[in-house]
Each structure stands twice: as C-alpha cells, then as structure tokens.
N, C-alpha and C positions, 0 to 999 in steps of 0.2 A: 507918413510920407516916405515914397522910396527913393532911394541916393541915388546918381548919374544924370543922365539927360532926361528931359521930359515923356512922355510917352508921346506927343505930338511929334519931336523932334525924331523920334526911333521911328515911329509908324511912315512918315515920309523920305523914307531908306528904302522903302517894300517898292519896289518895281510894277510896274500895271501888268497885264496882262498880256498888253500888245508887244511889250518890250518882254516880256518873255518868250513870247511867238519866234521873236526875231534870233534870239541867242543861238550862235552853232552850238553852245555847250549841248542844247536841249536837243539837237537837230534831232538826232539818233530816238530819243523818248518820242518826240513829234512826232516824227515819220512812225515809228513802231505803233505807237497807240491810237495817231489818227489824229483831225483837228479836235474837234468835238471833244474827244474825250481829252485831249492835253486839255484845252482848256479848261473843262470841267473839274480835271485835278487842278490845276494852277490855282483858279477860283476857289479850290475847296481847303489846299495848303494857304493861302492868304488869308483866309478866314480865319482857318486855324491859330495864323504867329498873330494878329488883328486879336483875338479873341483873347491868348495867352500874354496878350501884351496888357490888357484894362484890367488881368486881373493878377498883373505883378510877378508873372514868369517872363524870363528873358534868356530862354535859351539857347537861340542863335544870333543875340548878339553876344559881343565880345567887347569889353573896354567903347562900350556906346555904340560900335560901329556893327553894323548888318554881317553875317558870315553869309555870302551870295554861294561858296559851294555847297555848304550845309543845306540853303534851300532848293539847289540847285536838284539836289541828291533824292533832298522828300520829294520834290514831286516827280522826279524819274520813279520814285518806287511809288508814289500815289498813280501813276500812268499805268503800271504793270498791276498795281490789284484792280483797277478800275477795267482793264484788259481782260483778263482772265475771268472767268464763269463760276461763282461761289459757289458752287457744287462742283467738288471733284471728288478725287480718288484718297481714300485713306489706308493706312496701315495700322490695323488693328491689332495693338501688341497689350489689349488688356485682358482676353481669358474670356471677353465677355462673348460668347457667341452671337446670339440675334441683337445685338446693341441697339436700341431704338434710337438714340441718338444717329446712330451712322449706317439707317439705311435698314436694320434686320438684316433678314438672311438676303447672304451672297446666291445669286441664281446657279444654278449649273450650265454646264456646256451647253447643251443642246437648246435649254430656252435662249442663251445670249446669241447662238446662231440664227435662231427662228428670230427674233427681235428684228437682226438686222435686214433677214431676208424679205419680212414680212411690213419692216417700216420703210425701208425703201421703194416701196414699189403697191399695186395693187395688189386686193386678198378677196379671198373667197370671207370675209365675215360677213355677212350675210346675202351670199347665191348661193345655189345650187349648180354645181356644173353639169350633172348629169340631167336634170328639166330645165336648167335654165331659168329656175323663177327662183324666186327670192327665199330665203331661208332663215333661222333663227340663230342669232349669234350664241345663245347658250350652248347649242347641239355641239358646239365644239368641244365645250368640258363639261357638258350636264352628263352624258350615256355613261363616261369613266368616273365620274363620283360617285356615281351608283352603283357600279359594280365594284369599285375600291370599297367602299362602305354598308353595301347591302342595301342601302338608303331607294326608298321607290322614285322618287325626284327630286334635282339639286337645282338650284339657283344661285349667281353669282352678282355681286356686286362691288364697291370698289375698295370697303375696309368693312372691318369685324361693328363697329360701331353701325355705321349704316347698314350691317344686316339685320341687327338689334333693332334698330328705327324702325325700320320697315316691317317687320312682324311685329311691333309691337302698333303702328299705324293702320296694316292693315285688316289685324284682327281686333283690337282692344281700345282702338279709338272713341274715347267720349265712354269708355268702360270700367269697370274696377279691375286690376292684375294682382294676383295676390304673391307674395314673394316673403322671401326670409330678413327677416332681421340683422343677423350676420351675413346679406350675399347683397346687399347694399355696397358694391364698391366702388371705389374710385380708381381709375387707370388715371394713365397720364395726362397732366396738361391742366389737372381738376376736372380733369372730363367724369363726373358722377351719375352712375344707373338712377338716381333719381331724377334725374336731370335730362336723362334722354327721356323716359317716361313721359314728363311733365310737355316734353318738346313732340312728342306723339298723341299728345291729346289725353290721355291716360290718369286713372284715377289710382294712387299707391293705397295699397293696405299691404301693411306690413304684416307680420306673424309672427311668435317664438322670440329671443331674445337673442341679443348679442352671440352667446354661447352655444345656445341649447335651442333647436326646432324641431319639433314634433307632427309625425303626422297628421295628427288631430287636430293641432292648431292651424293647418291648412283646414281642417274640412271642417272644422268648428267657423271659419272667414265664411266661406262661401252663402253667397246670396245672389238675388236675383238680378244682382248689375253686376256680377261677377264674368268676366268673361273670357280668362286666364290664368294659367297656375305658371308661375316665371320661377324659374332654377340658374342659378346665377354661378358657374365656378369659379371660386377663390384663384384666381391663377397666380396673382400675385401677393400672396401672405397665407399664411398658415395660423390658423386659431388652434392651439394644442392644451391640454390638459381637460377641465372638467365641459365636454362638450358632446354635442351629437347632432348631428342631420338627420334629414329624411336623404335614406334612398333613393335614388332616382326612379326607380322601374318601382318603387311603390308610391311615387306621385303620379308617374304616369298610367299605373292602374286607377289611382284616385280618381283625376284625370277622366278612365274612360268611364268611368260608374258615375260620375257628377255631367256626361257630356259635357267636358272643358280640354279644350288645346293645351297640351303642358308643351313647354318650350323651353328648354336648355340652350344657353350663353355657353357655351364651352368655352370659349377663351382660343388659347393656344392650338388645340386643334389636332391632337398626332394622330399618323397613320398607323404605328407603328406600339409595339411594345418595345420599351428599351432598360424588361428587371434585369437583366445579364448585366446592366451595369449600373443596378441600384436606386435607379429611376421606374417609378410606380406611379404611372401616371393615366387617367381613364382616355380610351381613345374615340375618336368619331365611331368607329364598330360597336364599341361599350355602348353609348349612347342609344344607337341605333337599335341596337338586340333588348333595351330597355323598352324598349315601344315609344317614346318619346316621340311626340307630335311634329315638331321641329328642332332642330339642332344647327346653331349659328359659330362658326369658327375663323378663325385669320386664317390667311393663306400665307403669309408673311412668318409667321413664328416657326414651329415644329415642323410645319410642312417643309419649308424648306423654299416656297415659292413665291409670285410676286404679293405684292400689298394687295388684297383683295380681302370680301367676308362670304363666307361660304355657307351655305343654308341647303341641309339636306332634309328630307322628313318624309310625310303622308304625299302622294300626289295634288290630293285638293285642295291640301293646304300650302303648297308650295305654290300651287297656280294661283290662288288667291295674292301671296303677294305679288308675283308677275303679273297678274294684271293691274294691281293699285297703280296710280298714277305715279306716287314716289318714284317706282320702279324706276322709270324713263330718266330722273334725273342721277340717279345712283348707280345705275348700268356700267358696266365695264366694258370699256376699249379694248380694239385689237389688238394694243403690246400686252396688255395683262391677260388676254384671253390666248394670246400665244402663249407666251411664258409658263402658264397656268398647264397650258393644257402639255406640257414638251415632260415638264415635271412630273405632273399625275402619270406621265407614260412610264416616267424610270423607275416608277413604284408597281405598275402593273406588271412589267416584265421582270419584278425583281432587282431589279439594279438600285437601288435606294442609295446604296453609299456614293453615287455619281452625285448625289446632293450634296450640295457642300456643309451644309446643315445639321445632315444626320453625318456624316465624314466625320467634324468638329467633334462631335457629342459622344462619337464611338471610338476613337483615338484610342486606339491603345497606351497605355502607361509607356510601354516599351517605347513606342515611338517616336511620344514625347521626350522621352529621356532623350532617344538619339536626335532630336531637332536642338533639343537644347544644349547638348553638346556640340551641334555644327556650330548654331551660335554664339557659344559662348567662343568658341577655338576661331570663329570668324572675327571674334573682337577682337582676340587676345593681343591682337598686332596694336592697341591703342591702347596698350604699356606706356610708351614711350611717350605718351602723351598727356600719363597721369593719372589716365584710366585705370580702375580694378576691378574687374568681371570673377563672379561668380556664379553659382546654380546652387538651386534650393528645390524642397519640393512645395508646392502649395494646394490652390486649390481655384479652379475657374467656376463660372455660373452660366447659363445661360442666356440670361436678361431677359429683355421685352416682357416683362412681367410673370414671366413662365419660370415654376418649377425652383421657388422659392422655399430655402433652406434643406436645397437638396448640392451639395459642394460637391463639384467634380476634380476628382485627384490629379493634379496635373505637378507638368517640373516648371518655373521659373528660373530664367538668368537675371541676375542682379548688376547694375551698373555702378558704381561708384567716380567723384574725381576728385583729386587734389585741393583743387583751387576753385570748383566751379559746384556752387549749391545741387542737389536733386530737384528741389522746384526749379532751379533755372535752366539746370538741362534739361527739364519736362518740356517748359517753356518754349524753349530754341526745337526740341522735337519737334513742338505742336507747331510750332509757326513754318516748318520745313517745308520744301514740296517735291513731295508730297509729304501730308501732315502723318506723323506719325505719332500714334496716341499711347499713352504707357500710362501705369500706375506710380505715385510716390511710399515707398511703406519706408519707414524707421530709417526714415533720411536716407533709403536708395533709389534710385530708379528700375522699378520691378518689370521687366516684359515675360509675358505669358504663350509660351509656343504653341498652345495650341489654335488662337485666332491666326497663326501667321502660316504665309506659304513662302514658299524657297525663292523665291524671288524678292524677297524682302528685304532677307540679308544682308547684300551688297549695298541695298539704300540706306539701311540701318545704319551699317558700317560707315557709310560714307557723311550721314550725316553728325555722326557723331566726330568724326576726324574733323569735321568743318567748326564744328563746336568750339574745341579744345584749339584748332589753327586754322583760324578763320584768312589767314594768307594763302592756305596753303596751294590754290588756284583751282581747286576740285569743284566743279558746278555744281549748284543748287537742284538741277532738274534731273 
C-alpha cells in the first residue's frame, strides 16, 4: 500500500480540459499550436499523470498537492512536439556516410534546386513539348544510364528492393531461380532475399554452401522449371578466409549456353572506382562489361542520389519488366526522377565530387585534420564550462550496408565534462533542434568531421553551451 493521500484524492487535483483551455498561463501554447492540437496534448499529458498515478509514480505531485506549473510546462512542450513535423533536419556527427537511419545520401545542389522547381509547379514528366503528345517518364534518366554505364536499357523504380521484385516477378514467377548459398542475405528491417523471392511467386534452389560456390553447382541445378540464375552481392558482410564464388561474367556465360537470364542484385550500386583510396569495389560498368542479363542497384547508396532501384541490362529484358503490371505500382515520381536525373548529370560531365556522397568518401585526410581543428578550436571556448575537447585519429564507414570492413581514416574531436555523463550529453545532443547525432567510445563523446559541414559548428557549439548552462538564454533553434 502506498503512503499519503489516496490516488482518487490526487486524481481529482487534475483540471478537465475545458479549464485548461481557459488558463492565460497556456494562452501563448494555445494560440501557437492551435485548438485541436492544444487539446490533443492536454488529453494526452492527463493521460499520462492518470496512468503514472495507478501505477504508483507521483511526480508532479508534491507533499499531496498537484504542482499545476510542472503540468503547465508538459504540455506547453507536448504542444510544440505535436507542432512540428517528425521529420526534420539532422546533424550527422557520426563518420557514418549514407546512414540509413537518417536518410542515405545527402542530395546535391542541383537536384535540391530541380526538386523545388519542379515540385512547385507543372513538368514535363510525361509530354513532350516539341509534338505535344505524351511521353515516357523514364526518357528522363533511361538515355543517361545507358551511356554512364554502357548498359542497352535502364528502368527505374522506387528502391533497390522493388527492383529485385520486379525482375524476379516478371521473369521467374511460378519458376525455379537458382542462387547461392552464401548470397542468401538479409538487409535491413529482416527484409530477407528469400523472402522477396517467395513474395514473387518464385521457387528457391539454393547451390554451393555457406563458403564455397562452384560453377558446377549452378549447372549441375539447372532443370527444366529453371528459369533464372540469381547473383546476389554481399554488400553488407564480408565471408573471408576458406571461400570462393563464382564469377560473374562466367555465370553469365553459363547463362547464355543454358538460354537463362543471369541477373545481378548489385546492391550499392557505384559509378565510379574509388582504389586511390583503398576501396575495391565492382561497379554497374563491371557488371555490365560481364554480359549480365540484368543488373539491379540503389540510387540512394554510392550513387549519391535519391531513393530509387535502378535496373539496367539487355533491351528485351528490361522491356519485359516495364511492361509487367508491377511496374505501375513501383514506378517512380517526379521528385525522384528530377533528382535522379540532375545527379546522373554531374557524373556525365564529370563533376562527381558536387555529390556530396562521393565529396564525404574522398575527403582528404588533410582536410579532415583541418575541419577537426576548426572544431575542436570552436569548442574550446566551453572550458569554462567544464568541457575538455580533444582530437584523435579514427576511422568512419560508409553505412547503408555498403562497403563493410573497409574503415575510412578519418580525424575525430572528442568531448568530455566534468559533471555531466557522455550518455547524457549524447542524450541532450539527440533531443536538440536540430538533433545532433554522435558517437559514445570510452566514456567520451566522439564527433566524426567527416559527415559534418561548416555550418554545423556554431549549432554544435551552441548546443553544447546549453547543456552545461541551461540559463544561459541561448535558444534552442
């Protein structure tokens, strides 16, 4: 039994909602967030102390009695998250490049201009202005993925997953796909290749073992329900020590001597080679100069561009899944087919590093050092407040499942404070606004220069001063 006043006696302390309405304390909240939604927090803060009350928390009372500013206060701040749009803007200070968490790759200029041009108003996604009739939304990034990639015809649709669907629906539906034992993966979320398979209609035969897949054991599979040779890339883990695949360009020879479509899962997707800095990684060209029947990639990873899954290969076989019906549901819009297509261009004319993607990934050491000394020297003014900033060298990754156990040499500043935990200064980061995401290592708080841009700094800076002297009158936004 718990000590003080009843719980019936503390619960009829709580104000209705009407007499909340009315309070000038709240005017300011009301007016700012609107009736609707005050109310909706109001109702959703009474719920809350209601709930925490049957089950023996009493934390805004005090000696029995209701603390009315305490509640006053939640739901001013229940007002303001119920306000604001849970998607915003973050400051990624983890190293991690394409963060699937927070989006992938940042777009560049030219798509975020085309975005807004193109979303505010009418577009040519499918006319023609020169005949005036109607035209095919691909032609806007089918012609330039074929010349970026040598590829005879591309097709787009809205993520890597769905490009996988779709060729595996519109070829191998109600068929057998034969595929490796080790390229069975799982991406995020439990999203498992046997699983889309299964969701395409698709009959699995596996081959080869965990380790070790042999050509033979593809052409040893093949039968007359066979309708597919599937090549799946690890993008996300690394099998090392006693192993071996098959080649690609020798399944896809298999391939054309068994008449079977080989189709390559690329994953990540690059345009680009990037050994100069230690990264060896097969690109859409690789693929393509293999003879591979089709090749399915994100536009979101390596590329650098929006969320999309990119399908380049044979003509007939590309046509084949634009015409499935799938297609229509999987189809990409005209922000992703701007965006898409603004990108491919800075890769045509050479300009790549205007991606912010590849920018990140090619960073000079040198540069890094020097960002991490602006910040470190930007902190250093939060001495005084307990703070101790340091710099180290470490090492970032790329994420989004790409380009695992390959560490990219970068410089870290390290945070430290007197008084105040690394989890809790993570904490007070993440709940900032805007949110800023860091690492905890060996009880510091680790930021990583190379996800950040110069404009960061000063919110950094500020939000940490807020931290340490939460009086000090510096606003949150």
């Amino acid at each position: 039994m718990t000590d003080g006043p009843a719980i019936e006696t503390l619960l009829r302390q709580l104000p209705g909602v009407d007499q909340l309405l009315g309070r000038p304390s709240l005017e300011q909240a009301r007016t700012k967030a609107g009736h609707r939604t005050f109310v909706d927090a109001a109702r959703h803060v009474l719920d809350q102390v209601r709930s925490a009350l049957r089950n023996g928390e009493r934390h805004l009372f005090h000696d029995g009695r209701l603390d009315g500013d305490e509640l006053e206060r939640w739901i001013a701040a229940e007002c303001e998250r119920l306000s604001r749009p849970s998607l915003r803007r973050v400051i990624n200070a983890t190293g991690i490049i394409a963060h699937t968490n927070l989006g992938r790759a940042p777009l560049a200029a030219p798509a975020l201009a085309a975005l807004t041009e193109i979303a505010s108003g009418y577009s040519t996604l499918e006319f023609d202005p020169q005949t005036g009739g109607r035209a095919e939304r691909l032609d806007h990034v089918g012609p330039l993925l074929c010349r970026l990639t040598g590829a005879e015809a591309a097709l787009v649709v809205n993520n890597n997953a769905a490009a996988v669907l779709l060729a595996l629906s519109a070829i191998a539906s109600s068929r057998e796909v034969i595929v490796s034992r080790g390229e069975l993966v799982e991406i995020g979320g439990s999203f498992r290749m046997p699983d889309v398979m299964r969701m395409a209609g698709c009959r699995l035969r596996e081959v080869g073992t965990t380790n070790k897949t042999k050509i033979g054991d593809y052409a040893a599979a093949i039968g007359d329900e066979t309708s597919m040779l599937l090549k799946v890339h690890r993008s996300n883990f690394r099998i090392v020590g006693f192993t071996e695949e098959v080649d690609p360009a020798a399944l896809a020879e298999l391939g054309r001597e068994r008449a079977l479509p080989v189709v390559e899962d690329l994953g990540s997707g690059s345009l680009l080679r990037h050994d100069t800095i230690g990264i060896r990684e097969r690109t859409v060209q690789d693929a393509v100069r293999d003879r591979l029947d089709l090749i399915c990639f994100s536009g979101d990873k390596m590329l650098g561009g929006p969320q999309a899954g990119i399908v380049v290969g044979g003509a007939a076989w590309v046509e084949r899944l634009r015409r499935h019906p799938l297609f229509r549901a999987l189809r990409p819009g005209k922000l992703t087919l701007s965006a898409l297509a603004h990108t491919l261009q800075l890769y045509w004319r050479g300009e790549e590093l205007e991606v912010p993607v590849i920018a990140m990934l090619r960073r000079p050491l040198a540069e890094l050092r020097s960002g991490a000394k602006r910040l470190s020297e930007a902190l250093a003014a939060l001495a005084e407040l307990g703070y101790r900033i340091a710099e180290r060298d470490g090492h970032s990754e790329f994420g989004a499942g790409s380009l695992p156990a390959t560490p990219l040499p970068t410089r870290l500043v390290t945070v430290e404070h007197d008084a105040i935990a690394a989890s809790e200064l993570e904490e007070s980061l993440r709940s900032n606004d805007p949110t800023i995401l860091v690492c905890v290592r060996d009880g510091r708080v680790v930021l990583d220069v190379r996800t950040l841009r110069s404009g960061d700094l000063p919110a950094i800076a500020g939000a940490l001063r807020r931290i340490a002297a939460p009086n000090s009158g510096e606003s949150g936004r």
